[in-house]
mmCIF file of the N, C-alpha and C atoms, coordinates in Angstrom:
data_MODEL
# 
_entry.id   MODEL 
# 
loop_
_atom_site.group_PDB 
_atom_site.id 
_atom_site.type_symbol 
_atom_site.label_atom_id 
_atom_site.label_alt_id 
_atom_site.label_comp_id 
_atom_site.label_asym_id 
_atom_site.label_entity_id 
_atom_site.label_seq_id 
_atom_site.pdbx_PDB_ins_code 
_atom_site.Cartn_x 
_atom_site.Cartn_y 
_atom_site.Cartn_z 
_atom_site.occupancy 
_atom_site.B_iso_or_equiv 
_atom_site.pdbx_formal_charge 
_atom_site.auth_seq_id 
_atom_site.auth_comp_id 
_atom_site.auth_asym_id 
_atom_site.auth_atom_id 
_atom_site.pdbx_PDB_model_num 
ATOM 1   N N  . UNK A 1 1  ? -16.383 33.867 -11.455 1.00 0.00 ? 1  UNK A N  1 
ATOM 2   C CA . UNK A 1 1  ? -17.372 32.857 -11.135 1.00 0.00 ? 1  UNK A CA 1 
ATOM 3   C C  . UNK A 1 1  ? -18.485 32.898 -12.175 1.00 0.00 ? 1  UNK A C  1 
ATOM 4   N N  . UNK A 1 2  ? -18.838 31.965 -12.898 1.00 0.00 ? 2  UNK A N  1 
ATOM 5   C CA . UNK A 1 2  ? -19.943 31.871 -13.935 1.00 0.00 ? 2  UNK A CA 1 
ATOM 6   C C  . UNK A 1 2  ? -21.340 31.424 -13.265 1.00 0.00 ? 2  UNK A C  1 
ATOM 7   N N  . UNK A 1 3  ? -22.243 32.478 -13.710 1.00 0.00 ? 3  UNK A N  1 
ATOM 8   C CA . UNK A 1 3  ? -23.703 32.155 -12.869 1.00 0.00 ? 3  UNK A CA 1 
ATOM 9   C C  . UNK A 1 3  ? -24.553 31.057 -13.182 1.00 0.00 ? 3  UNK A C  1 
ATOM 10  N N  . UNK A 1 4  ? -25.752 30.909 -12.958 1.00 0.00 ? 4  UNK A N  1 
ATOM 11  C CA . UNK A 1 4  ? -26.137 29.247 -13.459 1.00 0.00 ? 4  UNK A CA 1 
ATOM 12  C C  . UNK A 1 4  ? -26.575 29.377 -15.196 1.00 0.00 ? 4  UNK A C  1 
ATOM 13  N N  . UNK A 1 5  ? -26.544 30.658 -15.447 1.00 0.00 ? 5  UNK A N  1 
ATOM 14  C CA . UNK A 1 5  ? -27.229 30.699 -16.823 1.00 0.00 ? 5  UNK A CA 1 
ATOM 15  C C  . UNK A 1 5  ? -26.081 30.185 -17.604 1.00 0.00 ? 5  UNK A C  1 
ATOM 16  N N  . UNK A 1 6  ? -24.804 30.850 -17.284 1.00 0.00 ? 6  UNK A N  1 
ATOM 17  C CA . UNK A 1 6  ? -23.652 30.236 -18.103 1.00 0.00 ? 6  UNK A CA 1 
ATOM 18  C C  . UNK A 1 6  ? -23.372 28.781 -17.510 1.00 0.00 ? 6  UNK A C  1 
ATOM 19  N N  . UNK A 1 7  ? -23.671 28.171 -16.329 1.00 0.00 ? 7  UNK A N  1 
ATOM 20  C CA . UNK A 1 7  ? -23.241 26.465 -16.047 1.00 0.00 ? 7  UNK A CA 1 
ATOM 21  C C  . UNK A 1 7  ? -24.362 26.024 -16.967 1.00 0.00 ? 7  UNK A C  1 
ATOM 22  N N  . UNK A 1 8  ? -25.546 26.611 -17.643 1.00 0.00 ? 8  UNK A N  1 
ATOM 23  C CA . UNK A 1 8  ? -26.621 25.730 -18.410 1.00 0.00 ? 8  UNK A CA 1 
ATOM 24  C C  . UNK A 1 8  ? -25.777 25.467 -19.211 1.00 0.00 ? 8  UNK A C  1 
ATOM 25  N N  . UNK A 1 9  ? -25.544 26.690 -20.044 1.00 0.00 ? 9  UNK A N  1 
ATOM 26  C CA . UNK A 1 9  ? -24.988 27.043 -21.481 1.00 0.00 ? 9  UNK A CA 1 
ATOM 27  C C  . UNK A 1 9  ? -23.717 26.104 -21.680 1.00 0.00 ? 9  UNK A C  1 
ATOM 28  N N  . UNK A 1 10 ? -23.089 26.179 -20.762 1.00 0.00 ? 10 UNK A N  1 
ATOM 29  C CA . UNK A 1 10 ? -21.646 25.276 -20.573 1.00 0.00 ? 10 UNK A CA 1 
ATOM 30  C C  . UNK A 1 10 ? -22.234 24.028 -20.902 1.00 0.00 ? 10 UNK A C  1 
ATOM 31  N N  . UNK A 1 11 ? -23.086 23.180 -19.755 1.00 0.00 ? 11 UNK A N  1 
ATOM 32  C CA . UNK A 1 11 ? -23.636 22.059 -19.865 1.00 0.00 ? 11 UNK A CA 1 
ATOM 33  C C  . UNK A 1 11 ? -24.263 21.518 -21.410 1.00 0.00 ? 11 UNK A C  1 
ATOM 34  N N  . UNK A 1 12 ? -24.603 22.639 -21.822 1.00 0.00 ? 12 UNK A N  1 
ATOM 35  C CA . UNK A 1 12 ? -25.595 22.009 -23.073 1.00 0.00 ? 12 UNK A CA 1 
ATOM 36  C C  . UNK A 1 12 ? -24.924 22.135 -23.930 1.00 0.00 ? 12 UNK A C  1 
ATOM 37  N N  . UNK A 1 13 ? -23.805 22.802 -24.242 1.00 0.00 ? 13 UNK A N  1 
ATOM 38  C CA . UNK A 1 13 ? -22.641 23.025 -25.382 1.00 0.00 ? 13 UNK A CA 1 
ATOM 39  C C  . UNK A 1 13 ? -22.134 21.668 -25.481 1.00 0.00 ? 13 UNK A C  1 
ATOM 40  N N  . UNK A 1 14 ? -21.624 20.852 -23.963 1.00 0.00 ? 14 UNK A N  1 
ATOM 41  C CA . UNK A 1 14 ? -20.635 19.919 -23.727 1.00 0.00 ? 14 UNK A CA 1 
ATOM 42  C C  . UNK A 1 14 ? -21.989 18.791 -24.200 1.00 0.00 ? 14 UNK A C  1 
ATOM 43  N N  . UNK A 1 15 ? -22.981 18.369 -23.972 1.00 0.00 ? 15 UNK A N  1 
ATOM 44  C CA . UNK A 1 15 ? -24.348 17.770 -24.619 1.00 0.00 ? 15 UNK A CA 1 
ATOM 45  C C  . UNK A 1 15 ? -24.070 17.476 -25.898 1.00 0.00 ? 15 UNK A C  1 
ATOM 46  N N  . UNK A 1 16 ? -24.246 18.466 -26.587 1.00 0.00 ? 16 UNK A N  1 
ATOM 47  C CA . UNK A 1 16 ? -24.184 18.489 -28.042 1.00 0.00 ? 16 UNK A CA 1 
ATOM 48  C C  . UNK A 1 16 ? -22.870 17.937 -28.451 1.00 0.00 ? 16 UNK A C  1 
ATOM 49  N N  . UNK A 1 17 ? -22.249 18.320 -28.449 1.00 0.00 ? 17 UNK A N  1 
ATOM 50  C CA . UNK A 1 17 ? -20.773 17.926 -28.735 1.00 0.00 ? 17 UNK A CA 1 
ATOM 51  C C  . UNK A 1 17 ? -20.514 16.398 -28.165 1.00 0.00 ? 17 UNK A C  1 
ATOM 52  N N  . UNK A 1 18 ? -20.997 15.818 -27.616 1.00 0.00 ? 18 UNK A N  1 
ATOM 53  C CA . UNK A 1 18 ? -21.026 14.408 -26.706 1.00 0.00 ? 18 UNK A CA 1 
ATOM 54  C C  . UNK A 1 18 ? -22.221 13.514 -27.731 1.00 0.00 ? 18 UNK A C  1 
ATOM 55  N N  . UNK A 1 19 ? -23.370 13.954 -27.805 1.00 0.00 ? 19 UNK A N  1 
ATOM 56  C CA . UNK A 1 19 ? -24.790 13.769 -28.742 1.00 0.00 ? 19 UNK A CA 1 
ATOM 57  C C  . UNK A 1 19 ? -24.047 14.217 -30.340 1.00 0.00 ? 19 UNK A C  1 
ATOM 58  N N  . UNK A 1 20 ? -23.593 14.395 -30.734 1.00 0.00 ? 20 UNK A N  1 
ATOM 59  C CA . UNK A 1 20 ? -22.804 14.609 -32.051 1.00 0.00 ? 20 UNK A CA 1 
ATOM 60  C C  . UNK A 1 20 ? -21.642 13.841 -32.531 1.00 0.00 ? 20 UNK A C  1 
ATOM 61  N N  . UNK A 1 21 ? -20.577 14.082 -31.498 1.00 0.00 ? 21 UNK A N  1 
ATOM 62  C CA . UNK A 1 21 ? -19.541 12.663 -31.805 1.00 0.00 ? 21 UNK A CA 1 
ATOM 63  C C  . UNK A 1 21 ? -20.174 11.456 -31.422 1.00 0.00 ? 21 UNK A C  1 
ATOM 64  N N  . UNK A 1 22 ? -21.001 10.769 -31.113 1.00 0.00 ? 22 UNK A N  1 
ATOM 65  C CA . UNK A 1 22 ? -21.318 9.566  -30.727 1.00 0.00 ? 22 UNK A CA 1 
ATOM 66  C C  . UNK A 1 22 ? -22.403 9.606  -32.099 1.00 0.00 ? 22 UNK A C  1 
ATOM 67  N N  . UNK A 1 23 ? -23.248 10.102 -32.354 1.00 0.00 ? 23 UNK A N  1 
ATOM 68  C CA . UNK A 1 23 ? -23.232 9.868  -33.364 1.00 0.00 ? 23 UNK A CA 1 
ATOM 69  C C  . UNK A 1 23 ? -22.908 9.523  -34.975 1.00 0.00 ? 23 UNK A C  1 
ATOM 70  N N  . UNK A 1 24 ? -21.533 10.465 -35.222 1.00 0.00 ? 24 UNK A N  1 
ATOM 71  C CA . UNK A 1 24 ? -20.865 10.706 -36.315 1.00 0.00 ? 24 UNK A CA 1 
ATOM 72  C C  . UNK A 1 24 ? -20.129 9.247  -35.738 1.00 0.00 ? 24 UNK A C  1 
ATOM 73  N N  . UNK A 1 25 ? -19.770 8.827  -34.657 1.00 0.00 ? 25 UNK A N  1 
ATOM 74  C CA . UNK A 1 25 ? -18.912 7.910  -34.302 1.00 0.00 ? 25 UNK A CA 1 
ATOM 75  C C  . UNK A 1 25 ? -19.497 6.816  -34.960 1.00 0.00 ? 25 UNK A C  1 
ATOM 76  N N  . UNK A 1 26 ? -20.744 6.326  -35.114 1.00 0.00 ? 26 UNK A N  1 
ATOM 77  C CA . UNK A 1 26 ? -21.315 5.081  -35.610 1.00 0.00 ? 26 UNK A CA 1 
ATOM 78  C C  . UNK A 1 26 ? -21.138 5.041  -37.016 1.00 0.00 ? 26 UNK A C  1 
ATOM 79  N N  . UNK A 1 27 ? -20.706 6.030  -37.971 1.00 0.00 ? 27 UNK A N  1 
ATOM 80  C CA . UNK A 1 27 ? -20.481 5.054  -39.742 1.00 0.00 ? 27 UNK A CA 1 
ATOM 81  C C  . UNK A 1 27 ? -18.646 5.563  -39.330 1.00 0.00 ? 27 UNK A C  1 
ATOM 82  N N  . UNK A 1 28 ? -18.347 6.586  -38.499 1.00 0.00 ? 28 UNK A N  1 
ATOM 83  C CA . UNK A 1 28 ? -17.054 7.187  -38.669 1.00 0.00 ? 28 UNK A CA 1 
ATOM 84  C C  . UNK A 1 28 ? -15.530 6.846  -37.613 1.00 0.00 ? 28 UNK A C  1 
ATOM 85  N N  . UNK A 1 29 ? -16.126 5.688  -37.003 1.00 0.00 ? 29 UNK A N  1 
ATOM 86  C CA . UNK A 1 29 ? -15.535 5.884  -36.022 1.00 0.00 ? 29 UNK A CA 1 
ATOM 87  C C  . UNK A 1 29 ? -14.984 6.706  -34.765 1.00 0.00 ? 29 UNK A C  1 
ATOM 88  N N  . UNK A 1 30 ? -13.863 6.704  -34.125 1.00 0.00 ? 30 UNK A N  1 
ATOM 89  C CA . UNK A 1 30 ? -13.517 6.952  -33.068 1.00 0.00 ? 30 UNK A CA 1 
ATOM 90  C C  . UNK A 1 30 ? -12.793 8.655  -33.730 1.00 0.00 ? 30 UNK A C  1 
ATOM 91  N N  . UNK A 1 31 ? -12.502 8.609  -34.703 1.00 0.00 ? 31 UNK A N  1 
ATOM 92  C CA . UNK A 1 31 ? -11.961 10.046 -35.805 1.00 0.00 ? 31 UNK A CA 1 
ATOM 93  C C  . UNK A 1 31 ? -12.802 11.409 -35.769 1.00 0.00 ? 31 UNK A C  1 
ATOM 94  N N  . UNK A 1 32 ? -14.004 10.351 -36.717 1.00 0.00 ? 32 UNK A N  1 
ATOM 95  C CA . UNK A 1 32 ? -15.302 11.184 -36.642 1.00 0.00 ? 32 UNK A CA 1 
ATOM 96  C C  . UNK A 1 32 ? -15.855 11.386 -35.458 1.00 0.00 ? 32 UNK A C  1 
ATOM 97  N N  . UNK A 1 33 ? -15.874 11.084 -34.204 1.00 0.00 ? 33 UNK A N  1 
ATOM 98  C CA . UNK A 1 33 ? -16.396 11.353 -32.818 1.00 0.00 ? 33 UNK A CA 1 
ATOM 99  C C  . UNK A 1 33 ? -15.197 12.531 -32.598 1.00 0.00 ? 33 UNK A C  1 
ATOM 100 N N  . UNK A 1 34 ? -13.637 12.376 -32.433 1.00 0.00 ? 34 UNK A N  1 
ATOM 101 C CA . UNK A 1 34 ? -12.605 13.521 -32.411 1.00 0.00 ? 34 UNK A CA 1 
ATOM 102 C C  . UNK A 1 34 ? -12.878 14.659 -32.952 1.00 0.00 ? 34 UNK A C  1 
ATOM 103 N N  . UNK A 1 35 ? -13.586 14.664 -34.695 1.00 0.00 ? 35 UNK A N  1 
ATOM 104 C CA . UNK A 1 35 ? -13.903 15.727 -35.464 1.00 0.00 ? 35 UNK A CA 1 
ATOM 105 C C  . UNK A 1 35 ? -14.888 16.591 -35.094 1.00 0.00 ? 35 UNK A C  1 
ATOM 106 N N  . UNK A 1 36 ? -15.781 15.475 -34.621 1.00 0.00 ? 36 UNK A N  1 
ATOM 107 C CA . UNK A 1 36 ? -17.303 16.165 -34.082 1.00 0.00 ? 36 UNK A CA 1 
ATOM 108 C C  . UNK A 1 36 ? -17.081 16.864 -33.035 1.00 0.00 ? 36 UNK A C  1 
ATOM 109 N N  . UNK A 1 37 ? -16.320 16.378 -31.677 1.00 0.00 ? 37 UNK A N  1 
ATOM 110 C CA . UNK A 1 37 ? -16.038 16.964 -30.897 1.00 0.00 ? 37 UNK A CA 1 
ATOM 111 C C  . UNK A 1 37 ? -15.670 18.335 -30.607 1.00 0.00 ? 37 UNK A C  1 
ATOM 112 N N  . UNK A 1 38 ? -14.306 18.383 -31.449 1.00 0.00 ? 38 UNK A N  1 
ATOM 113 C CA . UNK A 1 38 ? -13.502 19.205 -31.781 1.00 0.00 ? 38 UNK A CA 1 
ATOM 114 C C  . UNK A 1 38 ? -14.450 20.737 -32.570 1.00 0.00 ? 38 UNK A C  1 
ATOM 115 N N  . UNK A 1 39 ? -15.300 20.390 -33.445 1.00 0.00 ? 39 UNK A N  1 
ATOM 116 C CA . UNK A 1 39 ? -15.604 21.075 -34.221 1.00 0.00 ? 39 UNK A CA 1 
ATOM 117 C C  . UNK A 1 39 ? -16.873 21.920 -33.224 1.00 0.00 ? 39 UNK A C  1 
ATOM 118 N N  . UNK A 1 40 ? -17.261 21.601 -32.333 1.00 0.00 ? 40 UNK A N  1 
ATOM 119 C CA . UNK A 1 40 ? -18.137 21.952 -30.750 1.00 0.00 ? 40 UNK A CA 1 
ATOM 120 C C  . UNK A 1 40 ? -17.100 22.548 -29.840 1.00 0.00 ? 40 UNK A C  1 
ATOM 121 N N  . UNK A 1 41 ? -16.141 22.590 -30.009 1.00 0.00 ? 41 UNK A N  1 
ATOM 122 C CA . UNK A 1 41 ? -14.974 23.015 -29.442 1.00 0.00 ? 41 UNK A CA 1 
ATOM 123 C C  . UNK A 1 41 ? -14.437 22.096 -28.364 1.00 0.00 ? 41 UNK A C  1 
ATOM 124 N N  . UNK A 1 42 ? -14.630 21.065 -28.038 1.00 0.00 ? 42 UNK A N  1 
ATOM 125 C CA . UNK A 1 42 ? -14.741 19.795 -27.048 1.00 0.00 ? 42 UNK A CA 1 
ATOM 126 C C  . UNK A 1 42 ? -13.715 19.105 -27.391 1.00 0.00 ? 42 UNK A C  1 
ATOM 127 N N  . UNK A 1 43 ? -13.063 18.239 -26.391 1.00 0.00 ? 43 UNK A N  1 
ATOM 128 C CA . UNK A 1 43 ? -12.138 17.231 -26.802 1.00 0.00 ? 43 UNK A CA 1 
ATOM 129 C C  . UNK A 1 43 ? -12.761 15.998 -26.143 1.00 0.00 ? 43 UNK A C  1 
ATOM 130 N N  . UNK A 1 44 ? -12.489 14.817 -27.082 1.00 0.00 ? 44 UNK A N  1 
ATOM 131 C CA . UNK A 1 44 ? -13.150 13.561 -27.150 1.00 0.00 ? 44 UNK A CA 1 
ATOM 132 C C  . UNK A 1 44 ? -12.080 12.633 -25.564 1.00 0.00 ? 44 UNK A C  1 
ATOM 133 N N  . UNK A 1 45 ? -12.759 12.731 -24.685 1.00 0.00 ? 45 UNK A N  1 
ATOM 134 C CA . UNK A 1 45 ? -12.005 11.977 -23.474 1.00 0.00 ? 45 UNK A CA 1 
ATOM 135 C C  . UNK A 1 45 ? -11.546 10.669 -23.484 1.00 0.00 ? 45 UNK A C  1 
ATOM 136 N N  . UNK A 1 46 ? -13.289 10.089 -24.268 1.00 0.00 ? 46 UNK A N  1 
ATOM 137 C CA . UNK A 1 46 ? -12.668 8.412  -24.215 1.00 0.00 ? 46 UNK A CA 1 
ATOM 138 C C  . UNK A 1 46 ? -14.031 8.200  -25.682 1.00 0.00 ? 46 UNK A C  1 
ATOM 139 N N  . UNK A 1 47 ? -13.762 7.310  -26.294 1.00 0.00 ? 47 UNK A N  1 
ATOM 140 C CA . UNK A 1 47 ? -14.236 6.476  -27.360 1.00 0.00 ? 47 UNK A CA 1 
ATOM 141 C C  . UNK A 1 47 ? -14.782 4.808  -26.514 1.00 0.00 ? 47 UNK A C  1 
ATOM 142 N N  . UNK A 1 48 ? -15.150 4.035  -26.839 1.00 0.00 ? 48 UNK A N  1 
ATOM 143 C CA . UNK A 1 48 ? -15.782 2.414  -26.480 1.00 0.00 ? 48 UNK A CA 1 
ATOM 144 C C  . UNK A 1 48 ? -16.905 2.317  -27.575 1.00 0.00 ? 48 UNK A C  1 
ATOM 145 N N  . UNK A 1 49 ? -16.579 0.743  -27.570 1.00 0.00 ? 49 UNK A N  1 
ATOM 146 C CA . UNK A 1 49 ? -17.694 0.371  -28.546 1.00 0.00 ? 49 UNK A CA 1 
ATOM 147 C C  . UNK A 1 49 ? -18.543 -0.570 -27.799 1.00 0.00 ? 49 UNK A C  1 
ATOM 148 N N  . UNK A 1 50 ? -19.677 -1.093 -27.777 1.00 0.00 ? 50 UNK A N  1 
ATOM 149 C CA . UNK A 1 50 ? -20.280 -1.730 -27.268 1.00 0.00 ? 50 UNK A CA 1 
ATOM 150 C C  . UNK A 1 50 ? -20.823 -1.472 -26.217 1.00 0.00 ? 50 UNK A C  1 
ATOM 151 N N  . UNK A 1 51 ? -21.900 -2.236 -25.570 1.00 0.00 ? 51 UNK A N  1 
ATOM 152 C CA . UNK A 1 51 ? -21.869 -4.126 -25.361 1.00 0.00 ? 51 UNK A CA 1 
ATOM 153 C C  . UNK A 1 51 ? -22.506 -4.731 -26.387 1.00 0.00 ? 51 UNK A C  1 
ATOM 154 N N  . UNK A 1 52 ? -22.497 -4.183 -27.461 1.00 0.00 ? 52 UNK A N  1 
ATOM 155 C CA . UNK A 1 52 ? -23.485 -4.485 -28.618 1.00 0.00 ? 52 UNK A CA 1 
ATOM 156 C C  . UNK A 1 52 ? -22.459 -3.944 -29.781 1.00 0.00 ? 52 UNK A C  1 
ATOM 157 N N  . UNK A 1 53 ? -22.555 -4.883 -30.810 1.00 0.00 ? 53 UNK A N  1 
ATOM 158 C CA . UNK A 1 53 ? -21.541 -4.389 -32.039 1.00 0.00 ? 53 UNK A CA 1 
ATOM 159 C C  . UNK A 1 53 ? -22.153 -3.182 -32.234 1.00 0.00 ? 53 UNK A C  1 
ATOM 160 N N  . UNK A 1 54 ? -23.540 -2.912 -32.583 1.00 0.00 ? 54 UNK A N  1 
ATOM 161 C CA . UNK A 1 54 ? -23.272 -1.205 -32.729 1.00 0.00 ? 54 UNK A CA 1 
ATOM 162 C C  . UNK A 1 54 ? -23.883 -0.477 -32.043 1.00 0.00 ? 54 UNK A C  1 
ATOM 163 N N  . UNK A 1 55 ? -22.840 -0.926 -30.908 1.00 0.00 ? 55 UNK A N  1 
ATOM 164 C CA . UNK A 1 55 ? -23.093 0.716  -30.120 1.00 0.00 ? 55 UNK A CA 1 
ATOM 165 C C  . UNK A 1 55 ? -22.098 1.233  -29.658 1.00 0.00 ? 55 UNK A C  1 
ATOM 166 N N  . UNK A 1 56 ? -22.090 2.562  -29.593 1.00 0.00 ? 56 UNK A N  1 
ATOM 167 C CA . UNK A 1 56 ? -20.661 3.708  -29.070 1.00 0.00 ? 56 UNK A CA 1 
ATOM 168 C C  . UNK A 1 56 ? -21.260 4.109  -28.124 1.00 0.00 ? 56 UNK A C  1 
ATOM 169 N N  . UNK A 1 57 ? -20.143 4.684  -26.931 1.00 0.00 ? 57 UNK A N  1 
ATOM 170 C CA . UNK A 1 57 ? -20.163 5.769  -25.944 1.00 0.00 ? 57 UNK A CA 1 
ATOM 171 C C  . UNK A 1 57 ? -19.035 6.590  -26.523 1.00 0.00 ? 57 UNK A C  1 
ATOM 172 N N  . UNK A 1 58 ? -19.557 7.911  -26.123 1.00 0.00 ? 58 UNK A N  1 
ATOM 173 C CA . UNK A 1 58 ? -18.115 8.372  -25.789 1.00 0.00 ? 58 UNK A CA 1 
ATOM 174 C C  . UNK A 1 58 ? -18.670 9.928  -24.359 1.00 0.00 ? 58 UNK A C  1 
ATOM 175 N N  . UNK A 1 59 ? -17.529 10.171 -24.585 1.00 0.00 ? 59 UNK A N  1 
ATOM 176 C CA . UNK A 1 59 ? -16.702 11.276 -23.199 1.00 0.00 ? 59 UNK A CA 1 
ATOM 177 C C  . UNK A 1 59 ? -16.333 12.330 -24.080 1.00 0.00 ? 59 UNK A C  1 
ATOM 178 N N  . UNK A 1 60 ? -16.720 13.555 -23.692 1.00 0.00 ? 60 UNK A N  1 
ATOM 179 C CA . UNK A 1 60 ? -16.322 14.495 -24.216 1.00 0.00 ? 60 UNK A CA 1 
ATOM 180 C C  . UNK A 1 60 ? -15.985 15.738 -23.186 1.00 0.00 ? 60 UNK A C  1 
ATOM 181 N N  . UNK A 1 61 ? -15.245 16.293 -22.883 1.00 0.00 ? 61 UNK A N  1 
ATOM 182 C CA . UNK A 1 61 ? -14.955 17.472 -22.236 1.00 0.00 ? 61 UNK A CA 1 
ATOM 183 C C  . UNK A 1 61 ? -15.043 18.998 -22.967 1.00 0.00 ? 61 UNK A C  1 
ATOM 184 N N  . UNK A 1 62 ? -15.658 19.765 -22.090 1.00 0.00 ? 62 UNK A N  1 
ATOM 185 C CA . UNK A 1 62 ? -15.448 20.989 -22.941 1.00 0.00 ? 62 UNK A CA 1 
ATOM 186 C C  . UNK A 1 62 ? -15.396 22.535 -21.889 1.00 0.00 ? 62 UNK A C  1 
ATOM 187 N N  . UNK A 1 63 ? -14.639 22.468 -21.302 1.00 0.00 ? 63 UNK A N  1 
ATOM 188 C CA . UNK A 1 63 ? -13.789 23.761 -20.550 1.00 0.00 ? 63 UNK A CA 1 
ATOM 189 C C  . UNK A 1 63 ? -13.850 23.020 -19.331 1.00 0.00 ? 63 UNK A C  1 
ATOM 190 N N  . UNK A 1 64 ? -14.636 23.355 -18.502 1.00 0.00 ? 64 UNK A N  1 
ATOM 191 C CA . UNK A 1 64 ? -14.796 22.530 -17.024 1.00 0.00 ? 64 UNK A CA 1 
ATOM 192 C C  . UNK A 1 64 ? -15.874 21.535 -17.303 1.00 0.00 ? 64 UNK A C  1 
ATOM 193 N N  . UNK A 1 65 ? -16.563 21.426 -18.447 1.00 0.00 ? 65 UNK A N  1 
ATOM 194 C CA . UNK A 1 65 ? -17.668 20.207 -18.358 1.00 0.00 ? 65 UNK A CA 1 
ATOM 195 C C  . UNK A 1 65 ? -17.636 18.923 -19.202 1.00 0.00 ? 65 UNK A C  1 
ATOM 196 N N  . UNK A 1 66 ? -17.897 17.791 -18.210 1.00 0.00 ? 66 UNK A N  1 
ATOM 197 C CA . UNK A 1 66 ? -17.750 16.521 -19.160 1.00 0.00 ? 66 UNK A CA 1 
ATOM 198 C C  . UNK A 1 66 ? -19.397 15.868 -18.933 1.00 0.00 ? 66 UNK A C  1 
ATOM 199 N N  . UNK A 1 67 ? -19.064 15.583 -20.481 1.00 0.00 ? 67 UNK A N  1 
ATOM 200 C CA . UNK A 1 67 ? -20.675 15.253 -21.021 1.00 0.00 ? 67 UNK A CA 1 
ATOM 201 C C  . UNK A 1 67 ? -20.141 13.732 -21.555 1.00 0.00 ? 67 UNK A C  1 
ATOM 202 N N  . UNK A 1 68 ? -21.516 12.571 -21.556 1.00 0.00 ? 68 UNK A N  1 
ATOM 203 C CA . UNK A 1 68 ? -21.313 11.428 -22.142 1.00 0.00 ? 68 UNK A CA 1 
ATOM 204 C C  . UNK A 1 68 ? -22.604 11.194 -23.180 1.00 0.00 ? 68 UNK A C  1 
ATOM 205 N N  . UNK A 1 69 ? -22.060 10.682 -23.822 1.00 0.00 ? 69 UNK A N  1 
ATOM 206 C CA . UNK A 1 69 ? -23.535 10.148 -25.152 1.00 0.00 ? 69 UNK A CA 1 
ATOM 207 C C  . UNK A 1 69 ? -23.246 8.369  -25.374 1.00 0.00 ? 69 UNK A C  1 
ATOM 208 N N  . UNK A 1 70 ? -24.344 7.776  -25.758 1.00 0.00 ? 70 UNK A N  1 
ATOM 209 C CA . UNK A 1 70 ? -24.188 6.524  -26.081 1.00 0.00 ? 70 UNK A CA 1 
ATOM 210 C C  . UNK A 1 70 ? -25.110 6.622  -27.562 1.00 0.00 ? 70 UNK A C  1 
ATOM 211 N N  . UNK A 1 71 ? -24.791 6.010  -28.595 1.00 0.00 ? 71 UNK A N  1 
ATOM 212 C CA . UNK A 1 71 ? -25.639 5.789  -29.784 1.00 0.00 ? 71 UNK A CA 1 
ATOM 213 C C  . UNK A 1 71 ? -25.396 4.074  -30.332 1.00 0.00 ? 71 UNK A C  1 
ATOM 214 N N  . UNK A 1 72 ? -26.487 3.837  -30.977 1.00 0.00 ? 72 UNK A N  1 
ATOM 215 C CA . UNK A 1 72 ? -26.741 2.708  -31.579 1.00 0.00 ? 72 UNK A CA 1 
ATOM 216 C C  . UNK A 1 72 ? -26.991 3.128  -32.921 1.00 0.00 ? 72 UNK A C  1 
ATOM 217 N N  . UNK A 1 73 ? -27.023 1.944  -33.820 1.00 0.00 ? 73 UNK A N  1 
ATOM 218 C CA . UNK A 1 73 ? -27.934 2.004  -35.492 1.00 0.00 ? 73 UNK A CA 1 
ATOM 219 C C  . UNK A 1 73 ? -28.326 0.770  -35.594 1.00 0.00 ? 73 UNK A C  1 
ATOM 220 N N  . UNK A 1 74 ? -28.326 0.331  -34.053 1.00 0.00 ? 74 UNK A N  1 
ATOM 221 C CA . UNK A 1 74 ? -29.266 -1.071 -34.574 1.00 0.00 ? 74 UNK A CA 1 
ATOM 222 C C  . UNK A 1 74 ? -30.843 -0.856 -34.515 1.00 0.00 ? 74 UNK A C  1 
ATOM 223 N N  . UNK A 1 75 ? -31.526 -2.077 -34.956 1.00 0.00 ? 75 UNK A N  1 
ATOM 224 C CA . UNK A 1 75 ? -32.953 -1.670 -35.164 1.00 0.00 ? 75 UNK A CA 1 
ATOM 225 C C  . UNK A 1 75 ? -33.717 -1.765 -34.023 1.00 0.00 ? 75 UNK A C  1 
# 
């Protein structure tokens, strides 16, 4: 059983990795969100673009935790 210090740590790992591919996702696509992920140790759940040409969500999982990010580069 993991105590709450490790559900933070879990939580904020799966954050970053969610806040990182959604970023890299906006010049890199749906690849670069996989890479980013991956490289956080996370796997990319789901990719979407929009409701706005530039904006991404994505889904990222990373052991038991799923984290979401949304990014834009509009002004």
């Amino acid at each position: 059983m993991v105590g709450f210090g490790g559900q933070l740590v879990d939580r904020t790992r799966a954050q970053t990795a969610a806040d990182a591919a959604a970023l890299a996702s906006l010049t890199g696509g749906s690849g670069a969100a996989q890479m980013l992920a991956q490289r956080h140790g996370a796997t990319l759940v789901e990719f979407t673009r929009g409701p706005g040409v530039n904006q991404v969500r994505v889904v990222v999982r990373l052991d038991d935790v799923t984290a979401t990010a949304a990014a834009t580069d509009a002004p």
